[in-house]
C-alpha positions in Angstrom: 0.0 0.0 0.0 1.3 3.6 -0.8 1.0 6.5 0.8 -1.5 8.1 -1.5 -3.9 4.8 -0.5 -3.6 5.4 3.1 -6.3 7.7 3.6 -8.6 5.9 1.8 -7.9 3.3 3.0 -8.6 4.5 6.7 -11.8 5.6 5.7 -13.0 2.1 4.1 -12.4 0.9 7.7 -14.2 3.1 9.7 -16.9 4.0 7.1 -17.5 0.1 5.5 -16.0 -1.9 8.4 -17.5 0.1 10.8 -14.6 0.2 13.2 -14.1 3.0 15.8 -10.5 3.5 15.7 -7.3 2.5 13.5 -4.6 1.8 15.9 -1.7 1.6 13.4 1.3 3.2 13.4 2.3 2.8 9.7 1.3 1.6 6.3 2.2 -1.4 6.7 0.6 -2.2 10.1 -3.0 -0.9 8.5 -2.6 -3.4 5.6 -1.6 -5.9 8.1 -4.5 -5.6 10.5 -7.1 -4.8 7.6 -6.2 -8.2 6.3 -6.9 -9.5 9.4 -9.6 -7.8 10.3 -11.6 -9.1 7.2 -10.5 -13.0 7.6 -12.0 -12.2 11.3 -15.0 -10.8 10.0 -16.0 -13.6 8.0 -15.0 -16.0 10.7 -17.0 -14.8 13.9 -17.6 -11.0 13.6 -18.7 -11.0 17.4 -15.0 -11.7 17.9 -13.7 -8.9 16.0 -13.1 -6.0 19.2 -12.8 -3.1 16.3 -16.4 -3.4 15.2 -18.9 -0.6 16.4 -21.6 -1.9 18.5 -24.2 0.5 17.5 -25.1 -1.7 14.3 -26.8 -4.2 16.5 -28.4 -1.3 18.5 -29.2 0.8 16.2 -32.8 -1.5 14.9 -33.4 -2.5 18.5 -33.8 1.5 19.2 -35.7 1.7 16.2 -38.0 -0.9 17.0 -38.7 0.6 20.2 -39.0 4.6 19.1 -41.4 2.7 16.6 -43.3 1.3 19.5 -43.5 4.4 21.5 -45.3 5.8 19.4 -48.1 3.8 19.6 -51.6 5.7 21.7 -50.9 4.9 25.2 -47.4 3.2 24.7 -44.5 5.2 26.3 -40.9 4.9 27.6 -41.4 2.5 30.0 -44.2 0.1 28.7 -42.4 -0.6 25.2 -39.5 -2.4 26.5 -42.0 -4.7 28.6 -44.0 -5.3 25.2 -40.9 -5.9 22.8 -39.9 -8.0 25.7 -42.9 -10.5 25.4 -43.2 -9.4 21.7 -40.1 -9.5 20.2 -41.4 -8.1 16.7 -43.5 -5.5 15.3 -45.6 -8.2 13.2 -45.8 -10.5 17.0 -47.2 -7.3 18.5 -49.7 -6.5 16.0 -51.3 -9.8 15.9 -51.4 -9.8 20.0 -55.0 -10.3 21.3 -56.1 -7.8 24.1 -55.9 -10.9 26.5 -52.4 -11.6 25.4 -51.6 -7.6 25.8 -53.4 -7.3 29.0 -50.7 -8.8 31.8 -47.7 -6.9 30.1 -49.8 -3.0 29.8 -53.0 -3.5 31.6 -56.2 -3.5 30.2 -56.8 0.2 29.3 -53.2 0.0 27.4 -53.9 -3.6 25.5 -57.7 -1.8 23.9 -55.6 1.1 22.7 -52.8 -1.1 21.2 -55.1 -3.8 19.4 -57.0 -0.7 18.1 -54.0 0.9 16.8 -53.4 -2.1 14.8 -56.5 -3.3 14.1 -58.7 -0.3 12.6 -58.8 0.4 9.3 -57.0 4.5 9.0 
């Protein structure tokens, strides 16, 4: 790798391979532990210590803005639901009964509504 490379290649690590940080001192230590990185990556990428962790997060918070916004649904009642209903499509084929032990009864009309009417 040459030196005109090395800034691109810096970028294709943090930008594609979502890692933080390069921790290289030299050319030839980034083409060394990009190489590495990559076998790692196809092997076990839980493994690899470089990867950001917000790509796991980032549909998980998603998922649960998405569920906030549902009448009656707020910060502390969507974790319980996505917690008993792991899914969007699980939660939207929940019958009141099903709904009732996790938001109470009030909370489980409004959310089977919400899915149920016609807009």
């Amino acid at each position: 790798m040459s030196e005109q490379y090395f800034s691109a290649i810096q970028k294709f690590t943090v930008l594609d391979l979502g890692m933080v940080l390069l921790p290289v001192t030299s050319q030839m230590e980034a083409s060394c532990l990009i190489i590495q990185l990559v076998q790692e990556q196809t092997k076990e990428p839980s493994k690899n210590p470089f990867l950001s962790k917000k790509r796991t997060l980032m549909p998980e918070l998603s998922l649960l803005r998405t569920v906030q916004q549902i009448p009656g649904v707020g910060k502390v009642k969507a974790p319980l639901l996505l917690q008993k209903f792991p899914s969007i499509q699980q939660l939207s084929n929940a019958s009141i009964r099903e709904l009732e032990p996790v938001v109470g009864q009030a909370v489980a009309q409004h959310i089977h509504a919400f899915f149920t009417q016609p807009r």
